[in-house]
Structures are given as C-alpha cells and as structure tokens.
Backbone atoms as SQL, in Angstrom:
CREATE TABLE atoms (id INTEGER PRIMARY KEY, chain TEXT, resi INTEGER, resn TEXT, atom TEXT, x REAL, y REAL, z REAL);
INSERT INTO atoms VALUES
  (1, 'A', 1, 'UNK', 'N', 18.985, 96.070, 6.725),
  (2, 'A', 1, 'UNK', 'CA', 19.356, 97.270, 6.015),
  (3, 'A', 1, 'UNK', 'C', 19.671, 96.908, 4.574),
  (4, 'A', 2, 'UNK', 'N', 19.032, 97.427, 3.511),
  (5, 'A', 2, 'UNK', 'CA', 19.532, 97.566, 2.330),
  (6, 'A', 2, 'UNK', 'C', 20.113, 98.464, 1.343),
  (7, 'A', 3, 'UNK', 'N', 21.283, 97.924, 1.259),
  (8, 'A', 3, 'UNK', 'CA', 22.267, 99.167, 0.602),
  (9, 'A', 3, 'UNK', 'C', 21.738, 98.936, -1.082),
  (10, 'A', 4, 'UNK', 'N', 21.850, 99.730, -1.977),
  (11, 'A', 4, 'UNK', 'CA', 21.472, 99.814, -3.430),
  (12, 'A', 4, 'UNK', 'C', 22.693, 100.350, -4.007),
  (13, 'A', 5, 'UNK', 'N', 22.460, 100.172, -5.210),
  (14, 'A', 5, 'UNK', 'CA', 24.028, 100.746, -6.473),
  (15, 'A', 5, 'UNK', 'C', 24.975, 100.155, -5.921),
  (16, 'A', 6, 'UNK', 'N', 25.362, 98.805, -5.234),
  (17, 'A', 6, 'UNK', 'CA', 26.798, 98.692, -5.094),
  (18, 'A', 6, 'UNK', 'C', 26.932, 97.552, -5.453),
  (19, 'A', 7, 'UNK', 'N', 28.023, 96.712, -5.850),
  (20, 'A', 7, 'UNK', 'CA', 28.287, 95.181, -5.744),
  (21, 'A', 7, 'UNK', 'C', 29.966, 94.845, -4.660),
  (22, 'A', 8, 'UNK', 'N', 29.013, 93.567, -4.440),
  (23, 'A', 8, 'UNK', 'CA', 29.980, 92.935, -3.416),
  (24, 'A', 8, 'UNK', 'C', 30.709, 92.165, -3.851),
  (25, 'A', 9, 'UNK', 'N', 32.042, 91.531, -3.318),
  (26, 'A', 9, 'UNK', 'CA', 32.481, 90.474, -3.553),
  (27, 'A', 9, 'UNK', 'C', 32.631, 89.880, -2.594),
  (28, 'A', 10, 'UNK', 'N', 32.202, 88.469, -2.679),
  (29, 'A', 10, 'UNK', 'CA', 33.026, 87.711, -0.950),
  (30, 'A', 10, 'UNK', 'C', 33.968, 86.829, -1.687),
  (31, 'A', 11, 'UNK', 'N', 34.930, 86.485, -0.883),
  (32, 'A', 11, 'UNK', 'CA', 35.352, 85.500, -0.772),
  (33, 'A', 11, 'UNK', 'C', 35.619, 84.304, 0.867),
  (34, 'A', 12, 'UNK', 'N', 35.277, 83.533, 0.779),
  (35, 'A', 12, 'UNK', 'CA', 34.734, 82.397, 1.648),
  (36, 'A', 12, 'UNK', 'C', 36.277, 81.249, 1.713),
  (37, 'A', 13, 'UNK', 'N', 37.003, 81.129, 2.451),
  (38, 'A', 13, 'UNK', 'CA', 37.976, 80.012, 2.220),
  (39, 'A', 13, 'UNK', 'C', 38.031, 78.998, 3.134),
  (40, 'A', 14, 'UNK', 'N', 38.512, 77.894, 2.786),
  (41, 'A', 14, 'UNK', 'CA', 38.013, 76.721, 3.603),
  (42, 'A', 14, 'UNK', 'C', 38.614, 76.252, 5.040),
  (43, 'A', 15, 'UNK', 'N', 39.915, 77.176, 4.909),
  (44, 'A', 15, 'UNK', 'CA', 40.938, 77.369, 5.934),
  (45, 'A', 15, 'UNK', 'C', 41.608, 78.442, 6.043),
  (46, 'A', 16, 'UNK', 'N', 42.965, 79.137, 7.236),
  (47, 'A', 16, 'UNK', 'CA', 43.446, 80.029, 6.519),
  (48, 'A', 16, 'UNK', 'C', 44.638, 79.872, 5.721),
  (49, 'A', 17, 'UNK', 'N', 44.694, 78.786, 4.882),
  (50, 'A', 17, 'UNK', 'CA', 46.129, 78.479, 4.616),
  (51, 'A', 17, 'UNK', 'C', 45.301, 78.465, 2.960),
  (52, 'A', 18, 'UNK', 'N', 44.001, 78.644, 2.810),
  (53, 'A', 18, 'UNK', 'CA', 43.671, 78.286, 1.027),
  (54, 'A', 18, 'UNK', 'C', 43.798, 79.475, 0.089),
  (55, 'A', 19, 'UNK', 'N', 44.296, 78.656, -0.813),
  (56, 'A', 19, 'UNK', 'CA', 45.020, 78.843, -1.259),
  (57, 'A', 19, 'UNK', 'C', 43.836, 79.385, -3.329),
  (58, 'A', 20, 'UNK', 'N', 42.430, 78.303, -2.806),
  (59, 'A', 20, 'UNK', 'CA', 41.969, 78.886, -3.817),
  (60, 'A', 20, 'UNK', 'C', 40.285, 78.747, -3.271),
  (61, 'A', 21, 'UNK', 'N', 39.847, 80.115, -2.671),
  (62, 'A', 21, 'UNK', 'CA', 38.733, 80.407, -2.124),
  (63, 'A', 21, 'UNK', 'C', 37.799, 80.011, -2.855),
  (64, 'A', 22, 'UNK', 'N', 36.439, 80.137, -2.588),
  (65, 'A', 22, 'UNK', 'CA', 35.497, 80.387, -2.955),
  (66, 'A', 22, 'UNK', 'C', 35.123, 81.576, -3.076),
  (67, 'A', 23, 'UNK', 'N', 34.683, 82.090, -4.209),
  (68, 'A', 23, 'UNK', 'CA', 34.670, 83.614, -4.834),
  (69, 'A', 23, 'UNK', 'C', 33.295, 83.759, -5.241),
  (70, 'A', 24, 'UNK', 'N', 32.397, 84.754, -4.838),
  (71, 'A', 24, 'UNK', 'CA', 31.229, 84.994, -5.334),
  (72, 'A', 24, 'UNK', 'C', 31.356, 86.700, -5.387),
  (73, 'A', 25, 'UNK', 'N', 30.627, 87.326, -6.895),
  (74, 'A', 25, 'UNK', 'CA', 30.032, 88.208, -6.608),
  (75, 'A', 25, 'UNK', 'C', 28.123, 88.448, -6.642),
  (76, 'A', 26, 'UNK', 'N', 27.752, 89.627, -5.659),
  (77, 'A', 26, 'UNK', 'CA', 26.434, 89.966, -5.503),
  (78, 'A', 26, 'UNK', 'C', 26.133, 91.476, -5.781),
  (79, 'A', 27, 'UNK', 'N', 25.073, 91.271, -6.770),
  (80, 'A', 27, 'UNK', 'CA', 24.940, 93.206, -6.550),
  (81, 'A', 27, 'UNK', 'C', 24.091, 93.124, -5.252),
  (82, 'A', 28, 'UNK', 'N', 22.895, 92.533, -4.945),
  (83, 'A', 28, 'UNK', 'CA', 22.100, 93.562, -3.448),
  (84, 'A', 28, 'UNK', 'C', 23.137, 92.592, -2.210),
  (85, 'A', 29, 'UNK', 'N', 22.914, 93.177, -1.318),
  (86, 'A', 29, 'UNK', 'CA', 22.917, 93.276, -0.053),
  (87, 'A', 29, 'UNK', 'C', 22.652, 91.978, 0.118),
  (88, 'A', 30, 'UNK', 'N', 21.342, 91.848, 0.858),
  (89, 'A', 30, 'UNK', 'CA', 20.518, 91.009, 1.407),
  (90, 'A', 30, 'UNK', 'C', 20.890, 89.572, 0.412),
  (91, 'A', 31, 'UNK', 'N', 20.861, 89.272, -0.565),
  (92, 'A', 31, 'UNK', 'CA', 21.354, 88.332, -1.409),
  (93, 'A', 31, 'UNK', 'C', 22.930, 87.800, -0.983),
  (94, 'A', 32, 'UNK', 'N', 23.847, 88.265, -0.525),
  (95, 'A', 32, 'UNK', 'CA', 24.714, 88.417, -0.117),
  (96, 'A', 32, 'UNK', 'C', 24.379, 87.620, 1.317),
  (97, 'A', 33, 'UNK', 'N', 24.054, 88.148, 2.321),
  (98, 'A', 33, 'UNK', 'CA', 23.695, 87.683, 3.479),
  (99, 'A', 33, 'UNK', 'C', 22.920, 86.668, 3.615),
  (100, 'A', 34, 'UNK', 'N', 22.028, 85.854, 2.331),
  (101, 'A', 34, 'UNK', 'CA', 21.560, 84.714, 2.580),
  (102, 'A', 34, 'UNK', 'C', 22.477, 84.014, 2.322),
  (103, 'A', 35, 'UNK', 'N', 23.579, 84.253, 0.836),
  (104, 'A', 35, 'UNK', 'CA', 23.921, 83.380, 0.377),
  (105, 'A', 35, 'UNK', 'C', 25.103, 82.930, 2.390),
  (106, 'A', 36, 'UNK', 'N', 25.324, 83.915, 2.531),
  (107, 'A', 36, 'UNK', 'CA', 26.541, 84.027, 3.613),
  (108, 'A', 36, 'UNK', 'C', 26.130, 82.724, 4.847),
  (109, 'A', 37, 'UNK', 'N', 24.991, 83.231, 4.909),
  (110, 'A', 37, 'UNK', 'CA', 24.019, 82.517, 6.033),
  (111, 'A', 37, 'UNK', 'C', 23.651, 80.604, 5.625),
  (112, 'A', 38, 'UNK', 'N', 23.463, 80.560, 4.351),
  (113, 'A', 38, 'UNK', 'CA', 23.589, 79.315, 3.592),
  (114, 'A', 38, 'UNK', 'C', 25.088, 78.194, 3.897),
  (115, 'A', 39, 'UNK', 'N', 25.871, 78.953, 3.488),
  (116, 'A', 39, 'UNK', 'CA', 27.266, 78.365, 3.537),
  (117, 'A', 39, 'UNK', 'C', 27.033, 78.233, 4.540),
  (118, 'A', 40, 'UNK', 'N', 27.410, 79.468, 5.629),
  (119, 'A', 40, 'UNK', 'CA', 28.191, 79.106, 6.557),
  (120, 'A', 40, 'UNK', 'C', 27.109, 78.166, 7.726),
  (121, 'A', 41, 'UNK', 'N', 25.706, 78.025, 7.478),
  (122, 'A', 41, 'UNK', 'CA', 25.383, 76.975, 7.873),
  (123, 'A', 41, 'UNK', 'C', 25.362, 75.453, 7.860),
  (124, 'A', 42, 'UNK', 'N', 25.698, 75.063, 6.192),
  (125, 'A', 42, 'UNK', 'CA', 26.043, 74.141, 5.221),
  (126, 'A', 42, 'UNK', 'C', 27.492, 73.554, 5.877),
  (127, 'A', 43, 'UNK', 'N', 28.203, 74.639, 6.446),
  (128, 'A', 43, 'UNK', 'CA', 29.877, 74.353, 6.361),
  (129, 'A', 43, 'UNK', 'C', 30.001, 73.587, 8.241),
  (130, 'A', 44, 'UNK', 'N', 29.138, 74.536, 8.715),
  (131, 'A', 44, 'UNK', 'CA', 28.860, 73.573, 10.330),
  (132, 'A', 44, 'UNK', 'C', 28.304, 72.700, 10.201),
  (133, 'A', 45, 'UNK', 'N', 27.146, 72.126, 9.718),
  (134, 'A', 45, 'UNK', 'CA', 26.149, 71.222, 9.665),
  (135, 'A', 45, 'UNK', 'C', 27.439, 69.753, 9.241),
  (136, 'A', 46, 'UNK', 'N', 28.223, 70.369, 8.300),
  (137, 'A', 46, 'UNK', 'CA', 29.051, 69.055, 7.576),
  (138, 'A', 46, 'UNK', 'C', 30.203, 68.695, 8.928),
  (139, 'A', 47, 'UNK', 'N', 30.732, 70.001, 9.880),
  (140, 'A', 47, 'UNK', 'CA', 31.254, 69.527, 10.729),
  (141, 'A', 47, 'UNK', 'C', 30.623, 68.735, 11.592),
  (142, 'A', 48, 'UNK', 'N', 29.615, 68.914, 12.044),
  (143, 'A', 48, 'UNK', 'CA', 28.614, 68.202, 13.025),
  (144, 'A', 48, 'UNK', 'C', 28.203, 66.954, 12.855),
  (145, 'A', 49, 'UNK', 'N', 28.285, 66.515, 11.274),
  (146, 'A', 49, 'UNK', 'CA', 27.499, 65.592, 10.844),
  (147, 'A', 49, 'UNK', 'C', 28.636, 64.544, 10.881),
  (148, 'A', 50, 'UNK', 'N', 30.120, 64.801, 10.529),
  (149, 'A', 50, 'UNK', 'CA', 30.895, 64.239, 10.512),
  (150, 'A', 50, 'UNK', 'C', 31.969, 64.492, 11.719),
  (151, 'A', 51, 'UNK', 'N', 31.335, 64.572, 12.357),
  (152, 'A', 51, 'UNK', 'CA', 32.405, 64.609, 14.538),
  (153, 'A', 51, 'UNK', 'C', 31.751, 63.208, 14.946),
  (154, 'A', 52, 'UNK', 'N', 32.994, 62.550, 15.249),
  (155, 'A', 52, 'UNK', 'CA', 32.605, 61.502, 15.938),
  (156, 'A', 52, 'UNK', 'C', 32.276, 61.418, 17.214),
  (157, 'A', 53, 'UNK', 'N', 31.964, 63.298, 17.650),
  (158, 'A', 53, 'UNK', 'CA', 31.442, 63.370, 19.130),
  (159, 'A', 53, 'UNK', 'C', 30.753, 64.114, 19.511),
  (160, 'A', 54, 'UNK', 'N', 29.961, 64.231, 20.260),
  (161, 'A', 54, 'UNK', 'CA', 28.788, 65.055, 20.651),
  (162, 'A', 54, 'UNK', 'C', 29.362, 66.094, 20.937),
  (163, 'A', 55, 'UNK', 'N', 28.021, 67.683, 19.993),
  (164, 'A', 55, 'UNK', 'CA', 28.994, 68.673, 19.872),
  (165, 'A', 55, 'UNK', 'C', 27.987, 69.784, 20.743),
  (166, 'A', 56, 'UNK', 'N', 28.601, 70.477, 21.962),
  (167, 'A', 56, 'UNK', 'CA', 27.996, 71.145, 22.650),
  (168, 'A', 56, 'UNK', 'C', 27.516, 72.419, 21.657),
  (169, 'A', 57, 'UNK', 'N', 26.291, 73.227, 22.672),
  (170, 'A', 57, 'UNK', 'CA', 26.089, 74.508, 21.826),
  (171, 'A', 57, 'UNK', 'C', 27.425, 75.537, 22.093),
  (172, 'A', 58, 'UNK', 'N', 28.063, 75.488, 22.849),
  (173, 'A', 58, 'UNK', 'CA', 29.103, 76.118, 22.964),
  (174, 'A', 58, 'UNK', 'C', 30.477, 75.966, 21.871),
  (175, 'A', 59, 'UNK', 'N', 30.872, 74.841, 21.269),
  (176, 'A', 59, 'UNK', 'CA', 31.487, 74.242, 20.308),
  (177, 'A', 59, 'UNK', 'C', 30.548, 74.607, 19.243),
  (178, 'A', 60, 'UNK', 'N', 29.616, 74.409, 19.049),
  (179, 'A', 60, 'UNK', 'CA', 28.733, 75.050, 17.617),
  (180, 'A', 60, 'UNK', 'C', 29.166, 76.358, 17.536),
  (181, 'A', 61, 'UNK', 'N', 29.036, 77.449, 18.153),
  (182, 'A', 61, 'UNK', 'CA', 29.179, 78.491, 18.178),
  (183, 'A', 61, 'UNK', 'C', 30.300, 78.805, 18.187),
  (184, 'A', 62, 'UNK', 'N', 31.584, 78.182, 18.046),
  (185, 'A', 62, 'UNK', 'CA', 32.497, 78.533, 17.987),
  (186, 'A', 62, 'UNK', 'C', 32.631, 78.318, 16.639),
  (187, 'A', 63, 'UNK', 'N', 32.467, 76.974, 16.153),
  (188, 'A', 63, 'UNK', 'CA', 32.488, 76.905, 14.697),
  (189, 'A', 63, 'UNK', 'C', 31.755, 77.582, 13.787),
  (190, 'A', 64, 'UNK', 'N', 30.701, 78.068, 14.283),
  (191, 'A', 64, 'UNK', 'CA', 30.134, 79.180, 13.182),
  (192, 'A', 64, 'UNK', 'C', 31.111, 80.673, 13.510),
  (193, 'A', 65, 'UNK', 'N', 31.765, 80.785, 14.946),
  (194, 'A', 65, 'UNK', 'CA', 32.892, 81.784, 14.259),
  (195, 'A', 65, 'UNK', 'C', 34.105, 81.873, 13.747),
  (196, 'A', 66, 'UNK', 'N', 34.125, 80.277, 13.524),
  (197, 'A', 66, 'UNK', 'CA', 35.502, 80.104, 13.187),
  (198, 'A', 66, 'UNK', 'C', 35.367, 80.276, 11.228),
  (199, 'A', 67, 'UNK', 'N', 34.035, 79.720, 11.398),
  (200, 'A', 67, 'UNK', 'CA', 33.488, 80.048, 9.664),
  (201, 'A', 67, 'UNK', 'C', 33.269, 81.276, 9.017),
  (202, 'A', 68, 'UNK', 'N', 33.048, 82.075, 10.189),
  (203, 'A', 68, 'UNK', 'CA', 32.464, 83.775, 9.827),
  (204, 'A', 68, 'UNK', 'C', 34.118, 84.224, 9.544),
  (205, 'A', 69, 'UNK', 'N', 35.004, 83.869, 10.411),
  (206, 'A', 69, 'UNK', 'CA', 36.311, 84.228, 10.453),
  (207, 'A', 69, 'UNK', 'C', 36.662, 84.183, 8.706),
  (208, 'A', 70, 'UNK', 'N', 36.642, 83.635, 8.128),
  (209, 'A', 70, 'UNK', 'CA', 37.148, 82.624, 6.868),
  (210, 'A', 70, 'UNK', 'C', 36.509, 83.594, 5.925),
  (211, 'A', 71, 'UNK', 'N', 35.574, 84.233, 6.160),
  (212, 'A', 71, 'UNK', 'CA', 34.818, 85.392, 4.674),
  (213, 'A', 71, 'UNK', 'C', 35.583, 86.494, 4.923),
  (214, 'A', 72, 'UNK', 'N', 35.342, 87.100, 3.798),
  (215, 'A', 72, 'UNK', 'CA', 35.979, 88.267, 3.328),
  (216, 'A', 72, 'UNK', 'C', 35.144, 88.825, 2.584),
  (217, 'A', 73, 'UNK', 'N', 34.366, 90.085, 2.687),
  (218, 'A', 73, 'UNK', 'CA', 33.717, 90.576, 1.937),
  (219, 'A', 73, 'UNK', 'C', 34.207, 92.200, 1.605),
  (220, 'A', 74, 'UNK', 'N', 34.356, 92.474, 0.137),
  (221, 'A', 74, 'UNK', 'CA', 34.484, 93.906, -0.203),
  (222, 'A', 74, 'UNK', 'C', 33.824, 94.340, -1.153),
  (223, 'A', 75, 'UNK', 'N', 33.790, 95.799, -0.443),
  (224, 'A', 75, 'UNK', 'CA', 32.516, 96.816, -1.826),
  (225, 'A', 75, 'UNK', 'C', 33.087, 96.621, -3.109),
  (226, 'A', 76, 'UNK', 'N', 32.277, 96.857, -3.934),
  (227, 'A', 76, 'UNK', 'CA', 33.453, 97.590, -5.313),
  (228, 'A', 76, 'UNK', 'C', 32.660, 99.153, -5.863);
C-alpha cells in the first residue's frame, strides 16, 4: 500500500533504556519499509553472527520481534 503527501518519522533504538535513538525521516511509505526491513535485518544478522550458539528459527524470530519492538514510527 502506498500512502502519498505524508512524511514519516521513525525512530529505531538499540534497547529500551536508549537514551539516543536512531532518528530517520521519510516522505514515501515504501522507502520507509525498506529502510525498516534493512536495519532490522542488519540488527539480527549482527546478533547471529556474534552468538556463540546455534540460533534456532524460533530464537530468530523472536529477535526480529524483539527489534520490531524497538521502532517507533509517526505521521507528521
């Protein structure tokens, strides 16, 4: 779905205790959702890469919602 005339802001934080997010704005939509899809693949991949233990698909999937958890996105 693409929404038009609006801009977004996300903000992305690395935990819930941060204190200084990562802040992006997007005017479309879809630009928004890659960038979203980027990170938060980028942000598992670095957990995975650095676990000193084999990580089930069930544990993946938790960490990509523990990452989805962490955005914040609003209209303006």
């Amino acid at each position: 779905m693409i929404k038009l005339d609006k801009k977004y802001k996300v903000t992305y934080s690395s935990d819930y205790l941060d204190k200084n997010p990562t802040i992006k704005y997007f005017d479309l939509w879809d630009e928004m959702q890659d960038w979203i899809a980027e990170e938060v693949s980028n942000r598992v991949q670095w957990c995975v890469d650095h676990s000193p233990y084999s990580i089930s698909e069930k544990e993946l999937k938790e960490l990509e919602e523990i990452e989805h958890s962490l955005i914040k996105i609003k209209e303006l």
